[in-house]
N, CA, C and O atoms as CSV, one atom per row, in Angstrom:
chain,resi,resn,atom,element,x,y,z
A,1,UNK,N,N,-11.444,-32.411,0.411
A,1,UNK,CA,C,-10.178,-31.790,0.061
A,1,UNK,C,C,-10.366,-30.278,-0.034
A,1,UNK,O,O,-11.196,-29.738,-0.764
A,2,UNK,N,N,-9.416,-29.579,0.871
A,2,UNK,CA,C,-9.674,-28.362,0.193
A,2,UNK,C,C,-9.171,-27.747,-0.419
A,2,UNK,O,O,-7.956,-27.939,-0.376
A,3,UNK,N,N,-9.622,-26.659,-1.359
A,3,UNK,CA,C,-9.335,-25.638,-2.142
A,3,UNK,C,C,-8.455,-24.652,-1.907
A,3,UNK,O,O,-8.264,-24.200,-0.778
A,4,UNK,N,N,-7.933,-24.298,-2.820
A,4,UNK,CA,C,-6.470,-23.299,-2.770
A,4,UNK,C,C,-7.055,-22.382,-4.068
A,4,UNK,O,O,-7.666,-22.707,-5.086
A,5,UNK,N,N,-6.564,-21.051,-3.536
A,5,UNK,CA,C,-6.784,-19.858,-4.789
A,5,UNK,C,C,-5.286,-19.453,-4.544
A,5,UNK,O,O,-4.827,-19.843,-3.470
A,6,UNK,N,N,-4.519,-18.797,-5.291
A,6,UNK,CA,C,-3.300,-18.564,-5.443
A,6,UNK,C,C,-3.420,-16.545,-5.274
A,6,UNK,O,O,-4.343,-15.960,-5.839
A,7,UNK,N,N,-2.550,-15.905,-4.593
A,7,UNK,CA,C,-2.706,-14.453,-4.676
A,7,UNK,C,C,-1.627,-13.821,-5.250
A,7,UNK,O,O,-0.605,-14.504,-5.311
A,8,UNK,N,N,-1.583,-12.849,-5.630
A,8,UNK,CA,C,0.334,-12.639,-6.009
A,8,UNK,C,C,0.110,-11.494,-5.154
A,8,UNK,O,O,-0.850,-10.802,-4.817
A,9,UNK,N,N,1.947,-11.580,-4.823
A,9,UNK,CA,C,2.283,-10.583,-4.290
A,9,UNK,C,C,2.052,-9.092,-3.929
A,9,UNK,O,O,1.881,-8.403,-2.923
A,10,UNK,N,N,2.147,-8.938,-5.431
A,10,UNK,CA,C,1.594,-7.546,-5.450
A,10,UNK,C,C,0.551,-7.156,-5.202
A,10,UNK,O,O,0.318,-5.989,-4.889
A,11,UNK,N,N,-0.622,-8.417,-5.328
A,11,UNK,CA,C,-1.987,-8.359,-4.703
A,11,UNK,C,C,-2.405,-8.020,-3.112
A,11,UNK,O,O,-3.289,-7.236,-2.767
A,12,UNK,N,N,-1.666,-8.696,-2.362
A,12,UNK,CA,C,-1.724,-8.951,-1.111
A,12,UNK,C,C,-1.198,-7.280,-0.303
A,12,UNK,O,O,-1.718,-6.735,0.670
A,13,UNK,N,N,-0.060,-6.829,-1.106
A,13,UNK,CA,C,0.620,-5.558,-1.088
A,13,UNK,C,C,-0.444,-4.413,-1.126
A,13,UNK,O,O,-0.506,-3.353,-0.502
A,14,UNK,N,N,-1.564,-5.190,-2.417
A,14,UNK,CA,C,-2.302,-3.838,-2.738
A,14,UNK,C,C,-3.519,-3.691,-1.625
A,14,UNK,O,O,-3.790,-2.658,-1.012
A,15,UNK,N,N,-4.152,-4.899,-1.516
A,15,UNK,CA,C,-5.036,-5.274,-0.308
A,15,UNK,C,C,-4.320,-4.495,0.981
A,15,UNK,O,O,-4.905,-3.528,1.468
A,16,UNK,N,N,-3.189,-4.887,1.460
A,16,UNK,CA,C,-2.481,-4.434,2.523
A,16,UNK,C,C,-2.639,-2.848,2.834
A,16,UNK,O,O,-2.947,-2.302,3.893
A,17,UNK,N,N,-2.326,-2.281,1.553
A,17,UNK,CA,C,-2.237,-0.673,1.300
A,17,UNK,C,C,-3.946,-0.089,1.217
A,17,UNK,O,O,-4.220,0.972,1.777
A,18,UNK,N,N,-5.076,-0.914,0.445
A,18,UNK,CA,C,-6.115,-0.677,0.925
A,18,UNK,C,C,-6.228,-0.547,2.394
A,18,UNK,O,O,-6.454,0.476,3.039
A,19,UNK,N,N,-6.045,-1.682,2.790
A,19,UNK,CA,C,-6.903,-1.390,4.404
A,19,UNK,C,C,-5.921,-0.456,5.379
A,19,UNK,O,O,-5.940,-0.342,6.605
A,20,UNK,N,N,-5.301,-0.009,4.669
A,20,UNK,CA,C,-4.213,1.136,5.344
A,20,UNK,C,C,-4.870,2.120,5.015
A,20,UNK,O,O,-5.025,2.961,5.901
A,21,UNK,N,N,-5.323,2.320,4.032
A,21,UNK,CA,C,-6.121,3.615,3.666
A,21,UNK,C,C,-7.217,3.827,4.783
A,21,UNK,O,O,-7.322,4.806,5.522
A,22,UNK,N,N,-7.960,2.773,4.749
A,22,UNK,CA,C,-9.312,2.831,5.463
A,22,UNK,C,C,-9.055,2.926,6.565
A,22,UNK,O,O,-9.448,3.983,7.058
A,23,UNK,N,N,-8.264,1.908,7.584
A,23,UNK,CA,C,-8.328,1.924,9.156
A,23,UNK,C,C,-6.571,2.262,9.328
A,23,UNK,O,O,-6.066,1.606,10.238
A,24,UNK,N,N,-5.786,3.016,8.719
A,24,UNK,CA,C,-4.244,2.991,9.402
A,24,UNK,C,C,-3.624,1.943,9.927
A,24,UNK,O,O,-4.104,0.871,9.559
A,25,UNK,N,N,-2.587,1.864,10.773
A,25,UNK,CA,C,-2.143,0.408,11.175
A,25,UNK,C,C,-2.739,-0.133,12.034
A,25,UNK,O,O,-2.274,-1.033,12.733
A,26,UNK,N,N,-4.138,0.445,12.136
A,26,UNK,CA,C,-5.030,-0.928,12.975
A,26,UNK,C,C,-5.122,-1.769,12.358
A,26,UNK,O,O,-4.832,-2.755,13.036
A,27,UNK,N,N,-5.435,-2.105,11.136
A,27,UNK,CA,C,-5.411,-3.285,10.472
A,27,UNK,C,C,-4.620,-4.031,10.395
A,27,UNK,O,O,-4.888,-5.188,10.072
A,28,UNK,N,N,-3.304,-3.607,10.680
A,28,UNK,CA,C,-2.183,-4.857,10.921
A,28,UNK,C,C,-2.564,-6.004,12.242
A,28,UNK,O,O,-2.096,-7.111,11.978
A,29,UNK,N,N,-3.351,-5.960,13.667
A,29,UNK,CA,C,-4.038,-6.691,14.252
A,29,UNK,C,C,-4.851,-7.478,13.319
A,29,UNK,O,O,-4.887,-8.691,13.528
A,30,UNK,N,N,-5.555,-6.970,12.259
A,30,UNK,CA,C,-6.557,-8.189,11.927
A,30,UNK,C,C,-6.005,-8.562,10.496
A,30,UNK,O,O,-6.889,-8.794,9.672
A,31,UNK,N,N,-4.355,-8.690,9.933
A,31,UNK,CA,C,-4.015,-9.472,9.261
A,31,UNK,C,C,-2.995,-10.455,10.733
A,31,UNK,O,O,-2.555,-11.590,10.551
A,32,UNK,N,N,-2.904,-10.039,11.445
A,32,UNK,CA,C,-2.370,-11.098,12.514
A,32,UNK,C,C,-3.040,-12.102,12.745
A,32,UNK,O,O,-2.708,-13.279,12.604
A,33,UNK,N,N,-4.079,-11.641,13.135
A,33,UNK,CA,C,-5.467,-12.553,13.511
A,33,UNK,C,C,-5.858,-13.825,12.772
A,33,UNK,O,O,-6.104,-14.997,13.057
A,34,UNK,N,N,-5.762,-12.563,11.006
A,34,UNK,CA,C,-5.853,-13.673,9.627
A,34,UNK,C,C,-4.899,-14.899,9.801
A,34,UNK,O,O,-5.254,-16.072,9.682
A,35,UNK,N,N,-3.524,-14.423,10.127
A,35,UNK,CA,C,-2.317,-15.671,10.039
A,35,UNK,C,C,-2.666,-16.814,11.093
A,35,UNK,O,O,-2.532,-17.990,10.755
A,36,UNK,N,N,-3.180,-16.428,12.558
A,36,UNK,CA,C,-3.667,-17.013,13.641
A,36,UNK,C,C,-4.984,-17.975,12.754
A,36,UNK,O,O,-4.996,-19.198,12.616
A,37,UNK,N,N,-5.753,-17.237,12.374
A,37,UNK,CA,C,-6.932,-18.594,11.786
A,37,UNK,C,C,-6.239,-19.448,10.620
A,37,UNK,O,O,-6.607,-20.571,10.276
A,38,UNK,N,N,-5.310,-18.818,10.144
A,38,UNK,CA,C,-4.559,-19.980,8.654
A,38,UNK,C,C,-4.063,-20.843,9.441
A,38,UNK,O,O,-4.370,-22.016,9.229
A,39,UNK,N,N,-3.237,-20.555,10.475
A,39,UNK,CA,C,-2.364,-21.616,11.019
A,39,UNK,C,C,-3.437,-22.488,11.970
A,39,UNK,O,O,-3.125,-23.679,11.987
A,40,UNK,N,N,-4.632,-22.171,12.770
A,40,UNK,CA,C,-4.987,-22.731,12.851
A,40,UNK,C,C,-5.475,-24.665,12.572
A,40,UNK,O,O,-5.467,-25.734,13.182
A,41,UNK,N,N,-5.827,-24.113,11.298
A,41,UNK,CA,C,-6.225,-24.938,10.159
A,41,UNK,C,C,-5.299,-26.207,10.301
A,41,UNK,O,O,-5.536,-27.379,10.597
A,42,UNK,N,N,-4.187,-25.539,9.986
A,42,UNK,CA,C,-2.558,-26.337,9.712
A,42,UNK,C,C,-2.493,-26.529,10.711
A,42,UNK,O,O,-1.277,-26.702,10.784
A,43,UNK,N,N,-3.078,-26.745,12.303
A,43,UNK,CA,C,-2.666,-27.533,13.572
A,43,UNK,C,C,-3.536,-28.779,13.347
A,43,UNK,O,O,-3.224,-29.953,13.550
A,44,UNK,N,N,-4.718,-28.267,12.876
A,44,UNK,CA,C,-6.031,-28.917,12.983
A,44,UNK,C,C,-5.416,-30.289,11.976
A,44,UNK,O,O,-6.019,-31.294,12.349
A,45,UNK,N,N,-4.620,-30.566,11.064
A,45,UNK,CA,C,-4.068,-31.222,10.721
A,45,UNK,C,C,-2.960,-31.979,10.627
A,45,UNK,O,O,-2.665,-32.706,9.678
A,46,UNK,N,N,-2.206,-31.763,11.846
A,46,UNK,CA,C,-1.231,-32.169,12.791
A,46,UNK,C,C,-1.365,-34.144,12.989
A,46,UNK,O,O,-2.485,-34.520,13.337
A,47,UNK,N,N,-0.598,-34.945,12.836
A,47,UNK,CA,C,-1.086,-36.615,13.170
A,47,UNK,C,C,-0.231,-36.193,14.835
A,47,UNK,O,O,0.533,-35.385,15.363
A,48,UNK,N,N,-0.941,-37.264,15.054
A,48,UNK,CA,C,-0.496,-37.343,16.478
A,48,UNK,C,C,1.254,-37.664,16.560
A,48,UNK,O,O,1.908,-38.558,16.022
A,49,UNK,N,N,1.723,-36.419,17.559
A,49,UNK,CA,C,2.930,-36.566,17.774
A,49,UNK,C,C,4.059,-36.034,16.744
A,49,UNK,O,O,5.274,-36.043,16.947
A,50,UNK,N,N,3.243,-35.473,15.359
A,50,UNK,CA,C,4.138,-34.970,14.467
A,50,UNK,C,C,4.237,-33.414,15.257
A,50,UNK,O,O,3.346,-33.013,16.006
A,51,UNK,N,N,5.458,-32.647,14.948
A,51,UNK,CA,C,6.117,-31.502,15.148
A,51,UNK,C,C,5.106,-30.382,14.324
A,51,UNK,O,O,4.826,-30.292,13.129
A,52,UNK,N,N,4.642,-29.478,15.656
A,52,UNK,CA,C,3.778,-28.417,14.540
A,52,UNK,C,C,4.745,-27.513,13.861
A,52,UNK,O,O,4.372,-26.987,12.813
A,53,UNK,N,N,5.916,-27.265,14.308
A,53,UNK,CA,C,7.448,-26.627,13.592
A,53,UNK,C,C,7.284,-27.022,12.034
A,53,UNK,O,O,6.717,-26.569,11.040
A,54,UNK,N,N,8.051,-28.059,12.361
A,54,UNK,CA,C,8.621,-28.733,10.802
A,54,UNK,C,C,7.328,-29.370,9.742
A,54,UNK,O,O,7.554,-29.800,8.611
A,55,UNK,N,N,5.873,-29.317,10.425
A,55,UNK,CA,C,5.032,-29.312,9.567
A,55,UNK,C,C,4.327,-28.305,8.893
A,55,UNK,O,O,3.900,-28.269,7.738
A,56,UNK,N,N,4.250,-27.034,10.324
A,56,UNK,CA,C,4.019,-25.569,9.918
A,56,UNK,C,C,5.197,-24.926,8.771
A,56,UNK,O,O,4.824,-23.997,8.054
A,57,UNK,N,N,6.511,-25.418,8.644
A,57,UNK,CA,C,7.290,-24.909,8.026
A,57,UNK,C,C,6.774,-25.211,6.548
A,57,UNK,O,O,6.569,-24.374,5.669
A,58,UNK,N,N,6.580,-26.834,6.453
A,58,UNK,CA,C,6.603,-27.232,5.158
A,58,UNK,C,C,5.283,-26.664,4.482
A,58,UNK,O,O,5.221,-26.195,3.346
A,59,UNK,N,N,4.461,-26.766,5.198
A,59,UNK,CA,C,3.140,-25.676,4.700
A,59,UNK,C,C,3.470,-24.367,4.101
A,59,UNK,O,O,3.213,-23.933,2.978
A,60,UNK,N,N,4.078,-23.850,5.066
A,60,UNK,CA,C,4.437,-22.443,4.713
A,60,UNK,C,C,5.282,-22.245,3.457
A,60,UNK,O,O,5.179,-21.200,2.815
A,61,UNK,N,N,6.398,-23.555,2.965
A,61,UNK,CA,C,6.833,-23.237,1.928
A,61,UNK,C,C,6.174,-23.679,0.694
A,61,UNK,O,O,6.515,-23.360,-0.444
A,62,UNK,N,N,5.021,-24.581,1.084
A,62,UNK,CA,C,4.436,-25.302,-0.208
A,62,UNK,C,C,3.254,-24.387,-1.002
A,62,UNK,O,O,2.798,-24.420,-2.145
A,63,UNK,N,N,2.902,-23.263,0.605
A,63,UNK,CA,C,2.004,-22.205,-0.091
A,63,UNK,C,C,2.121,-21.323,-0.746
A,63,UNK,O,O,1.294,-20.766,-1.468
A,64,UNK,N,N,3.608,-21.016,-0.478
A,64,UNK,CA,C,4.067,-19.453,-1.067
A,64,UNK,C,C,4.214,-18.562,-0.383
A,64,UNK,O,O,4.469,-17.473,-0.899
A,65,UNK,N,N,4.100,-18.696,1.154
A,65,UNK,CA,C,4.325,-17.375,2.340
A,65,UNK,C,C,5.306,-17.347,2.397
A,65,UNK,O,O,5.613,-16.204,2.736
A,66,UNK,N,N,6.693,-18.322,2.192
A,66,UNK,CA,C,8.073,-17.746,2.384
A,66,UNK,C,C,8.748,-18.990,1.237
A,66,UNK,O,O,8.227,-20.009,0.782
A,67,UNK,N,N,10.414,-18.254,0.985
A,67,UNK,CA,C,10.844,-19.515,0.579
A,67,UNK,C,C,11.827,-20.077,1.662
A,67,UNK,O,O,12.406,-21.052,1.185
A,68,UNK,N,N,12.257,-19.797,3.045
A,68,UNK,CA,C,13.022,-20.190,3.835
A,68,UNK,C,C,12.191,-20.018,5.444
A,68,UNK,O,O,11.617,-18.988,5.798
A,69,UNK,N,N,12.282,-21.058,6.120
A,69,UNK,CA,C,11.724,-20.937,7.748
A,69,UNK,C,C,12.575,-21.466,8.394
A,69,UNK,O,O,13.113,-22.554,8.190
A,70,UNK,N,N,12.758,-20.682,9.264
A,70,UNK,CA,C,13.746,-21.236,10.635
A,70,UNK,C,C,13.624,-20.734,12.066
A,70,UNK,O,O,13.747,-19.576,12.464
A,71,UNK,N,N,13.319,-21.987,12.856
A,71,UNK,CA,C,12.565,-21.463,14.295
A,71,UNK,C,C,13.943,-21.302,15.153
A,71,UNK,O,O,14.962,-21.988,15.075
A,72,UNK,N,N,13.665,-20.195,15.988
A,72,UNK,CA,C,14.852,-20.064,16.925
A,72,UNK,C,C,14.271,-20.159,18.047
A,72,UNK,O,O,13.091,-20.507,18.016
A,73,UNK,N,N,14.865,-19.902,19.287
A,73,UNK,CA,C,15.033,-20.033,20.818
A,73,UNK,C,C,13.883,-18.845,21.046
A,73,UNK,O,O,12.932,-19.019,21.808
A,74,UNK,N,N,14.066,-17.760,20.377
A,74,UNK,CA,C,13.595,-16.663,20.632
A,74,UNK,C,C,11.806,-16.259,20.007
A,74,UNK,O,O,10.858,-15.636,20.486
A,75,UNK,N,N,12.121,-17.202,18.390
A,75,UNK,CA,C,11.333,-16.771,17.362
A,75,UNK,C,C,11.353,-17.550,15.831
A,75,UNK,O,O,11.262,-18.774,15.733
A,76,UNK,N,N,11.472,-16.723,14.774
A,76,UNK,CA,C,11.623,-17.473,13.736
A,76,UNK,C,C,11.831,-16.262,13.143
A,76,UNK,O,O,11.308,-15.161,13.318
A,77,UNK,N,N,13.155,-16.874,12.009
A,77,UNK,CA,C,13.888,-15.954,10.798
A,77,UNK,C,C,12.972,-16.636,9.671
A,77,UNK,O,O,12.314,-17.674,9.615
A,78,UNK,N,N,13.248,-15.527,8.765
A,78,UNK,CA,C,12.127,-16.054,7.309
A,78,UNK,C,C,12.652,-15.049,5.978
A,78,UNK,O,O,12.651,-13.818,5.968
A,79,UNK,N,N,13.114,-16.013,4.826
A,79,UNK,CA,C,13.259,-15.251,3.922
A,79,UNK,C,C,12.810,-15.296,2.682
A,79,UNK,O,O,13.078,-16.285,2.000
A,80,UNK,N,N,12.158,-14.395,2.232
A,80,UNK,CA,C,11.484,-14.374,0.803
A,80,UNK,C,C,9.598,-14.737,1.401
A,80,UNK,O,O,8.724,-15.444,0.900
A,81,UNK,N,N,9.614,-13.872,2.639
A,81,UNK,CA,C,7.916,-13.724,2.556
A,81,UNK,C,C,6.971,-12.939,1.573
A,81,UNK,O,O,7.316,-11.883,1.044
A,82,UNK,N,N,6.082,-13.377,1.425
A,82,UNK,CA,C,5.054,-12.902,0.459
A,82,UNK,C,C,4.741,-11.864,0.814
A,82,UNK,O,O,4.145,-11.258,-0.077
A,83,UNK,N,N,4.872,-11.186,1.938
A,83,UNK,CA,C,4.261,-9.867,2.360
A,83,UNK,C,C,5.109,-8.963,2.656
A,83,UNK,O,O,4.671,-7.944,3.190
A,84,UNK,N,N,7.001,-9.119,2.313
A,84,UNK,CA,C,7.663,-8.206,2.460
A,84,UNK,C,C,7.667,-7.251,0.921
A,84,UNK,O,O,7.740,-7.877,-0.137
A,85,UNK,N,N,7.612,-6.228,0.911
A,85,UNK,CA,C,7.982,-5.481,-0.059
A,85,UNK,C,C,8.195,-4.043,0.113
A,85,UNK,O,O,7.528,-3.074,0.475
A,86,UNK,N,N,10.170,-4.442,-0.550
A,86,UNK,CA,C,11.494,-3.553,-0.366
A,86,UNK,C,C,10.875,-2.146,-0.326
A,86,UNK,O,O,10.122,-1.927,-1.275
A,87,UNK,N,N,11.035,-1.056,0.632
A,87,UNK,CA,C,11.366,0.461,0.724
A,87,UNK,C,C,9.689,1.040,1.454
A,87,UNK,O,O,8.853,1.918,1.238
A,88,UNK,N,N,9.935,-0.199,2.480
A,88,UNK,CA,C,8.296,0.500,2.882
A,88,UNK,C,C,9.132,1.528,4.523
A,88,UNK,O,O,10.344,1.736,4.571
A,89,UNK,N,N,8.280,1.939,5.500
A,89,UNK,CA,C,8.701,2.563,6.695
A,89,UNK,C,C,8.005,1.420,7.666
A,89,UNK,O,O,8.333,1.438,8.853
A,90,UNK,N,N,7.448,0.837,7.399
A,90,UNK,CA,C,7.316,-0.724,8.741
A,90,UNK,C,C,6.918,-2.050,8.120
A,90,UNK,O,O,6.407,-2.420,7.063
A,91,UNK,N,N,7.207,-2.404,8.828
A,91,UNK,CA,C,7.561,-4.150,8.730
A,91,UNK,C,C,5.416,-4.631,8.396
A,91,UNK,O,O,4.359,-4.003,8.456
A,92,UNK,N,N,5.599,-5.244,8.255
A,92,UNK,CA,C,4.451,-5.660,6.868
A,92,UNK,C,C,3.947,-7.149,6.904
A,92,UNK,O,O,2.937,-7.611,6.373
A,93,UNK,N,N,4.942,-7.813,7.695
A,93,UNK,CA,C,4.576,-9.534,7.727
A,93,UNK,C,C,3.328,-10.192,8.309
A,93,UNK,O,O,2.993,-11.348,8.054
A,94,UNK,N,N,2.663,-9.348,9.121
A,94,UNK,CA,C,1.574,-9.966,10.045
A,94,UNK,C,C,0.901,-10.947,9.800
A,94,UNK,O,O,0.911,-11.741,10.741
A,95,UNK,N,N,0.197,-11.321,8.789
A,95,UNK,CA,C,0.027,-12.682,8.417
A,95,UNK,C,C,0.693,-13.534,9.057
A,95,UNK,O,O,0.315,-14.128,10.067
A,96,UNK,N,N,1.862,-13.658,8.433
A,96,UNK,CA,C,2.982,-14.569,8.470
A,96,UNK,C,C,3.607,-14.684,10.288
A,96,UNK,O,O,4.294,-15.495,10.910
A,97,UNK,N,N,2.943,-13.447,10.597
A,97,UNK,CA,C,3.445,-13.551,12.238
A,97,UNK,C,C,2.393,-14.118,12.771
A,97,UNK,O,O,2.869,-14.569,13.813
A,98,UNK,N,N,1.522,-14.341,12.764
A,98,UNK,CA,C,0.473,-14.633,13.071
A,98,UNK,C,C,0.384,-16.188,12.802
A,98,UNK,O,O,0.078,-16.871,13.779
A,99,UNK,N,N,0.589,-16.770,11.727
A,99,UNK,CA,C,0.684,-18.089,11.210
A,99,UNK,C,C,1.985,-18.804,12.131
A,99,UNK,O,O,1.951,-19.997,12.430
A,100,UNK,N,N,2.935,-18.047,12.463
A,100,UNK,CA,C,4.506,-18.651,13.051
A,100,UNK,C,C,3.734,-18.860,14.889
A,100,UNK,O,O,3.592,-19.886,15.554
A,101,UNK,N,N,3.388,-17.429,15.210
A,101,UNK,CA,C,3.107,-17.681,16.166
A,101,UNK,C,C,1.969,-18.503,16.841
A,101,UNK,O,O,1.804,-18.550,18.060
A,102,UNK,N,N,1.156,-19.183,15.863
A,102,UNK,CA,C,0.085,-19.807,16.253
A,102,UNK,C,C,0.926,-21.696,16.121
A,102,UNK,O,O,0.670,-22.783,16.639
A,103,UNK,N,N,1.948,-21.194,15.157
A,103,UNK,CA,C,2.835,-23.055,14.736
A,103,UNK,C,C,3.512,-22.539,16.617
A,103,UNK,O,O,3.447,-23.609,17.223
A,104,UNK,N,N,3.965,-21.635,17.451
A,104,UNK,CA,C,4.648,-21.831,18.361
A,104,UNK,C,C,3.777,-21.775,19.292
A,104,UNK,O,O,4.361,-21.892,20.370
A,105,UNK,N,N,2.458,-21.632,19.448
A,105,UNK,CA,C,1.966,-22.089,20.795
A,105,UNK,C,C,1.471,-23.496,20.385
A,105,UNK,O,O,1.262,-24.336,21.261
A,106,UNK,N,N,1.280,-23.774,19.085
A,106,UNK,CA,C,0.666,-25.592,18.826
A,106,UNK,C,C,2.338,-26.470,19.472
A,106,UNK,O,O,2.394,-27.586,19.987
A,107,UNK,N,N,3.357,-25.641,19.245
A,107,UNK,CA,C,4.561,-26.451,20.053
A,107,UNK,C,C,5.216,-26.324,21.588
A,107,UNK,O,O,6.098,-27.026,22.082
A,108,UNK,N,N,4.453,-25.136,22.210
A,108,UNK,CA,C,5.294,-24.989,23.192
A,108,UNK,C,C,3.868,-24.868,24.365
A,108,UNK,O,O,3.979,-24.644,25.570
A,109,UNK,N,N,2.545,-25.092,23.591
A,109,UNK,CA,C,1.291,-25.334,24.855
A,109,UNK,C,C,1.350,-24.281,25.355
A,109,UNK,O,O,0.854,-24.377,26.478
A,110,UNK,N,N,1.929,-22.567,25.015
A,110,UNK,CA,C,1.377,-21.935,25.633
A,110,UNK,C,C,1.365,-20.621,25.115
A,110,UNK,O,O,2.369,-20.332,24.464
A,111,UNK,N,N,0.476,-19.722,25.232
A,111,UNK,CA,C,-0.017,-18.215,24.479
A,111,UNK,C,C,1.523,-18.112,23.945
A,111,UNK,O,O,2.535,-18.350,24.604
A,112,UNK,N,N,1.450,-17.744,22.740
A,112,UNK,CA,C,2.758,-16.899,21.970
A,112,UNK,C,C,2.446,-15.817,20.838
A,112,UNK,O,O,1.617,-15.979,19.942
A,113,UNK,N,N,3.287,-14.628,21.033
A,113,UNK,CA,C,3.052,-13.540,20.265
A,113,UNK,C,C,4.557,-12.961,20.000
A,113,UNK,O,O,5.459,-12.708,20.798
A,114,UNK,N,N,4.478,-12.836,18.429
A,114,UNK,CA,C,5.871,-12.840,18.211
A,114,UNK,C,C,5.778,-10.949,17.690
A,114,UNK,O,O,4.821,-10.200,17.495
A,115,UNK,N,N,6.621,-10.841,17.650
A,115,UNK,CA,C,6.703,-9.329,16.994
A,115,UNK,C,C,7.474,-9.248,16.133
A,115,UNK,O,O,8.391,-10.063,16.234
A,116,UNK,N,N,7.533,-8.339,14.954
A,116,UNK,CA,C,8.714,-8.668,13.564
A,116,UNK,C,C,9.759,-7.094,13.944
A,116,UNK,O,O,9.526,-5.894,13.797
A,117,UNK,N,N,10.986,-7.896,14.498
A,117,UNK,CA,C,11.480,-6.610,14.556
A,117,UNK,C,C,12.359,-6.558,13.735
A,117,UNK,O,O,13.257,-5.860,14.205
A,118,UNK,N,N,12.769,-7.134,12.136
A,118,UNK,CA,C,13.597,-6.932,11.216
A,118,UNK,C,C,12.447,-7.389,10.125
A,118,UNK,O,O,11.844,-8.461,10.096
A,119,UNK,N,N,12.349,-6.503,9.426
A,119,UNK,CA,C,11.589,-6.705,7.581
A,119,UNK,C,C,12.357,-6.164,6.442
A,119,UNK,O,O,12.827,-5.031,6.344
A,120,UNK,N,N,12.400,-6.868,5.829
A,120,UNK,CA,C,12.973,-6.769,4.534
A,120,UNK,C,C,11.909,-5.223,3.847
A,120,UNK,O,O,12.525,-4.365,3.215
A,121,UNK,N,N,10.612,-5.084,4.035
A,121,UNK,CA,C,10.119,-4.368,3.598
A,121,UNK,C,C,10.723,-2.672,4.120
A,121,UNK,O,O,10.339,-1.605,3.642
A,122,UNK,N,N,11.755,-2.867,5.225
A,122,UNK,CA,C,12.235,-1.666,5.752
A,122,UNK,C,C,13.587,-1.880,5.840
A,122,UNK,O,O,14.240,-1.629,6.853
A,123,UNK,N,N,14.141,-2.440,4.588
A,123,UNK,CA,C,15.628,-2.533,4.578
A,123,UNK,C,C,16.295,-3.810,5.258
A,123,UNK,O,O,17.410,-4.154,4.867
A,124,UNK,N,N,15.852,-4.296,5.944
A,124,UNK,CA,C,16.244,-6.159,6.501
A,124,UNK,C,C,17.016,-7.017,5.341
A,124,UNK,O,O,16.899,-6.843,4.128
A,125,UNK,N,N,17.752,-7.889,5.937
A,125,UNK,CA,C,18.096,-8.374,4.858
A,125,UNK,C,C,16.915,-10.332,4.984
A,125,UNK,O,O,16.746,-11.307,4.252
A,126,UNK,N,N,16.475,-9.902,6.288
A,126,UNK,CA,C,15.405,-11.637,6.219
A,126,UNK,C,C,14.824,-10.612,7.175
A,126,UNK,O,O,15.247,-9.546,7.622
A,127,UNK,N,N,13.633,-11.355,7.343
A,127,UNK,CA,C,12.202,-10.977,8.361
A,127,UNK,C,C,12.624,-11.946,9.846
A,127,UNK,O,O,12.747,-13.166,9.956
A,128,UNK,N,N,12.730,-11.176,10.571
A,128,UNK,CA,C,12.892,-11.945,12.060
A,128,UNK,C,C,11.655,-11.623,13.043
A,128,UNK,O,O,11.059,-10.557,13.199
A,129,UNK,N,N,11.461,-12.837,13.638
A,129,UNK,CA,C,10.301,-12.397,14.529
A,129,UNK,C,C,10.727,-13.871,15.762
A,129,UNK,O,O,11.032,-15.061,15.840
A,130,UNK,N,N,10.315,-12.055,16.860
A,130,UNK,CA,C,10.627,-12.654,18.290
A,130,UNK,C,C,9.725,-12.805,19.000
A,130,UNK,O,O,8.581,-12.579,18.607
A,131,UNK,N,N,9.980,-13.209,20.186
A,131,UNK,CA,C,8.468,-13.006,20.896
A,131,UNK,C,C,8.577,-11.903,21.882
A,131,UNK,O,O,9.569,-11.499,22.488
A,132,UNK,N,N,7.433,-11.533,21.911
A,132,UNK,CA,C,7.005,-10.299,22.661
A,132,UNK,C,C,7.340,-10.480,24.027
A,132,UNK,O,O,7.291,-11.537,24.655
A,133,UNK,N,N,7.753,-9.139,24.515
A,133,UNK,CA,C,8.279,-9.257,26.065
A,133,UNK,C,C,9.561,-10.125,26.129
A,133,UNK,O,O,9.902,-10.563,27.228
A,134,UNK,N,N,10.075,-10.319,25.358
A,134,UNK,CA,C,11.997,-11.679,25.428
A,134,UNK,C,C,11.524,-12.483,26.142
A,134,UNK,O,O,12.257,-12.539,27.130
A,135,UNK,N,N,10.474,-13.363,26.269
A,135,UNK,CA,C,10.667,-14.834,26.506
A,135,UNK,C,C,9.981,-16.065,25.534
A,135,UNK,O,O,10.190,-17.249,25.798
């Protein structure tokens, strides 16, 4: 069974703002990356034939990364992520993009990279993320 440590918000915020200090928004690639190995995990536990969507969702709300998921045509809307926080100048979710987009290539069999082009952390009223290049 594994283990769960719990982070708060403001933690993840402060971590976030560390590695901003150190490497600028290069580090937003390797909290993407981070969401890509979480979700991993959560495929790796997939039963045969269950939906990596609606199982990636329920994960996502049972952990605390959002309190709302909803996959679209395009992407996925999300509200009340753990990594938005109000009055920043860019969007902040990468984790969480990273985790969505790894639940949409476990459903659609093929490379997906979403981009967050609405954050609550820059005035949004939900976090939207599309995929890169509109398809």
């Amino acid at each position: 069974m594994a283990r769960f440590v719990k982070v708060s918000q403001q933690e993840l915020d402060s971590i976030r703002k560390l590695y901003e200090s150190v490497m600028s928004y290069a580090c937003h690639g390797l909290f993407f990356r981070e969401g890509m190995v979480l979700a991993e995990e959560v495929t790796r536990n997939l039963a045969l034939g269950e939906d990596p969507l609606e199982f990636g969702k329920k994960v996502i709300l049972e952990r605390g990364w959002a309190e709302e998921v909803s996959f679209t045509d395009s992407g996925a809307r999300v509200r009340g992520s753990i990594e938005a926080m109000p009055g920043g100048d860019v969007e902040t979710c990468h984790r969480l993009r990273g985790i969505l987009s790894k639940l949409l290539e476990a459903k659609t069999k093929h490379r997906v990279r979403l981009a967050e082009v609405e954050c609550v952390s820059t005035g949004g009223h939900e976090c939207v993320f599309e995929r890169e290049g509109g398809a």
